[in-house]
N, C-alpha and C positions, 0 to 999 in steps of 0.2 A: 081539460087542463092537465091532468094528471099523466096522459099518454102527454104531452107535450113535453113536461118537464121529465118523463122518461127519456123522450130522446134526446134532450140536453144533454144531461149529466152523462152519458153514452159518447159526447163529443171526442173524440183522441185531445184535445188541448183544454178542458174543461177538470181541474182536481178537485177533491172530492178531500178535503182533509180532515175528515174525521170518520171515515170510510173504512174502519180497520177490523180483522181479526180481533177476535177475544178470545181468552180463556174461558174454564166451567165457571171460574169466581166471578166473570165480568170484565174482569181488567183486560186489559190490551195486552197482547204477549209482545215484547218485545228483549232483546239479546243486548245487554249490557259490552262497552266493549273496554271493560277494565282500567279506563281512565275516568277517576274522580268526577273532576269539572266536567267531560265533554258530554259523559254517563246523566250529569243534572241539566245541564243546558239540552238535549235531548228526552229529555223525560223521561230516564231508564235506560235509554240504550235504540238502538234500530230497532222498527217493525219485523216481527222473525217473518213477515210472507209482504212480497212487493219488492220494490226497485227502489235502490239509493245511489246516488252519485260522487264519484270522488274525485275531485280535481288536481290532478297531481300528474309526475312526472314520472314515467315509469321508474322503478328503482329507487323512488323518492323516499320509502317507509309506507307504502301504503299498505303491504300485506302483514307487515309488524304490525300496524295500528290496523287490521281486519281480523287478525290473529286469535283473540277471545272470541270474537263471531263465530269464525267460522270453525273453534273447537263445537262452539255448543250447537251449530245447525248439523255438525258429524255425529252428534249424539245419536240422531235418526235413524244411522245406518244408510241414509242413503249416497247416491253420487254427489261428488263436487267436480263440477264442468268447470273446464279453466281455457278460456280463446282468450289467448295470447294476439291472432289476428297479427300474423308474422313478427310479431317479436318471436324472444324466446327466453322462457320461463326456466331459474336455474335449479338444472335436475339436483343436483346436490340439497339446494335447500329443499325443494320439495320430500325427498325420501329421507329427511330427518323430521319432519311433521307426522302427530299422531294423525290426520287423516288423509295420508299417502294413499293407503290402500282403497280408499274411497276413490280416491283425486284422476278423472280422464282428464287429459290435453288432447285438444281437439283443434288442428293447425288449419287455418283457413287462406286465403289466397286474396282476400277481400275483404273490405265491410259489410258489402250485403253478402254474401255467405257468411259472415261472422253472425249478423244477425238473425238470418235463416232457423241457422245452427241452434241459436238461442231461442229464438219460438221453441223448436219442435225438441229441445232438451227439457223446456217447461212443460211440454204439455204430454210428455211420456210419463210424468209424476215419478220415474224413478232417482229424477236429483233435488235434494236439498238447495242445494245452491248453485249460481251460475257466476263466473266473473268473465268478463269481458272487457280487455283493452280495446278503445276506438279513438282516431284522430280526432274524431266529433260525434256528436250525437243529437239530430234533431228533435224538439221536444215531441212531435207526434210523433217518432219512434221509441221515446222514454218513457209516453204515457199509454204508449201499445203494452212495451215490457210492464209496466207496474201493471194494468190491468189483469193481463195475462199471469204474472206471477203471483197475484194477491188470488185470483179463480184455482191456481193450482198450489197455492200453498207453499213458493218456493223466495228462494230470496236470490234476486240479482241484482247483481253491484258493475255500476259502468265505473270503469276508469279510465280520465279521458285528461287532456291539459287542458280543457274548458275558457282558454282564451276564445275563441269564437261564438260562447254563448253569452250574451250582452246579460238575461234573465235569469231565473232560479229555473231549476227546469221541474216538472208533474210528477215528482215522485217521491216516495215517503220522506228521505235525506238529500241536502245537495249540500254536499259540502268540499271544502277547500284547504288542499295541505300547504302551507309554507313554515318559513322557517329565517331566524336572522341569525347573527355569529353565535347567538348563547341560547336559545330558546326554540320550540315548534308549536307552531300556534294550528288551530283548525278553525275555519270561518266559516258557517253555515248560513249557504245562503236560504236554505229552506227547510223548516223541521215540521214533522204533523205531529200534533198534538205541544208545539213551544212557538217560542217566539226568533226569530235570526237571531244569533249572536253572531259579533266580530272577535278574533284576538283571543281564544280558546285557549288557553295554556296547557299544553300535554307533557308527560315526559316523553323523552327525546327516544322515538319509533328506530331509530339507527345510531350506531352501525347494532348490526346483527351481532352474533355470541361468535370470537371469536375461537372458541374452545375446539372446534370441527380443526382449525387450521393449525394450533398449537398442538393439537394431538398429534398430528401430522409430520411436524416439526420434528417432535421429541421421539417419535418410533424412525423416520430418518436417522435423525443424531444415533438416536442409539443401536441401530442398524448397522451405519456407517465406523460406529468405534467397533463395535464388534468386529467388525472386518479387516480393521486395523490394527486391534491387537492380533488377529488370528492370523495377518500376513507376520507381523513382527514374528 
């Protein structure tokens, strides 16, 4: 009986939600992601090792709201793997984050090289984290990733627009960014260790700081008068 329900549980489409990482105190280590609400309806925040899902549209606020994650998975010291999976990830924002110098982009040509990639990035142990854009993502390749990164201790985050997955998909988070004219809600379709919530109320993940662009501005300007008194 006992080898039987070994190879159950072993299935790629069979989760396992209470299957987690612990700390020396017992508790489940999990990375808070600095919003209130989303932080209790999650039960503390992400699993810090295994696969979460985020349904969004690139550009949408998703890395503002991964933001607090992925400072404290940089704690480690190790890589942050970032497939893009032919987008393109804006170098500016990146080399203003405190873990740039951790951060590889690793440009692929494909989904199954995108995913490849990701296996064998987990299973080096030299990266903390992995994020990955994909057009879709099957749940027996979601619960490949979670398996695989809960064995090596790493945390990857699919970002995908998850119209084509009807279900919640085998992995610690699946959750869903939108937004109407005044508000950004997060809708989770699957949490381990809580119950689904709809209509998540976050504060508003964008626009970005725009201080990068006004600094800009103002060394321009005052470049520009310079030049102007110096011709007068």
């Amino acid at each position: 009986m006992s080898a039987s329900i070994s190879s159950l549980v072993k299935h790629p489409l069979v989760f396992r939600g209470r299957d987690h990482r612990h700390s020396a105190d017992g508790n489940e280590v999990r990375l808070p992601f600095g919003q209130a609400s989303l932080d209790k309806a999650c039960a503390g925040g992400v699993p810090a090792a295994g696969a979460m899902s985020i349904r969004a549209l690139a550009g949408q606020g998703e890395l503002q709201l991964l933001n607090n994650v992925l400072l404290q998975k940089a704690g480690t010291q190790k890589r942050i793997i970032w497939l893009p999976n032919r987008l393109h990830l804006n170098p500016n924002w990146l080399s203003q984050t405190p873990y740039q110098q951790q951060s590889w982009v690793i440009n692929t040509t494909n989904e199954a090289d995108a995913l490849w990639a990701c296996e064998q990035a987990i299973r080096s142990q030299a990266c903390c984290c992995v994020v990955m854009y994909l057009a879709q993502i099957e749940p027996k390749a979601a619960r490949r990733l979670q398996v695989l990164a809960r064995q090596y201790d790493c945390l990857v985050v699919l970002v995908h627009p998850g119209n084509r997955i009807p279900g919640a998909l085998p992995v610690n988070i699946d959750m869903e960014l939108s937004c109407d004219a005044r508000q950004w809600f997060v809708h989770l379709h699957r949490v381990s260790g809580a119950w689904p919530q709809q209509h998540i109320a976050i504060e508003h993940p964008l626009p970005a700081s725009n201080s990068a662009i006004i600094n800009a501005f103002r060394q321009y300007s005052n470049s520009a008068a310079t030049a102007i008194h110096e011709v007068s």
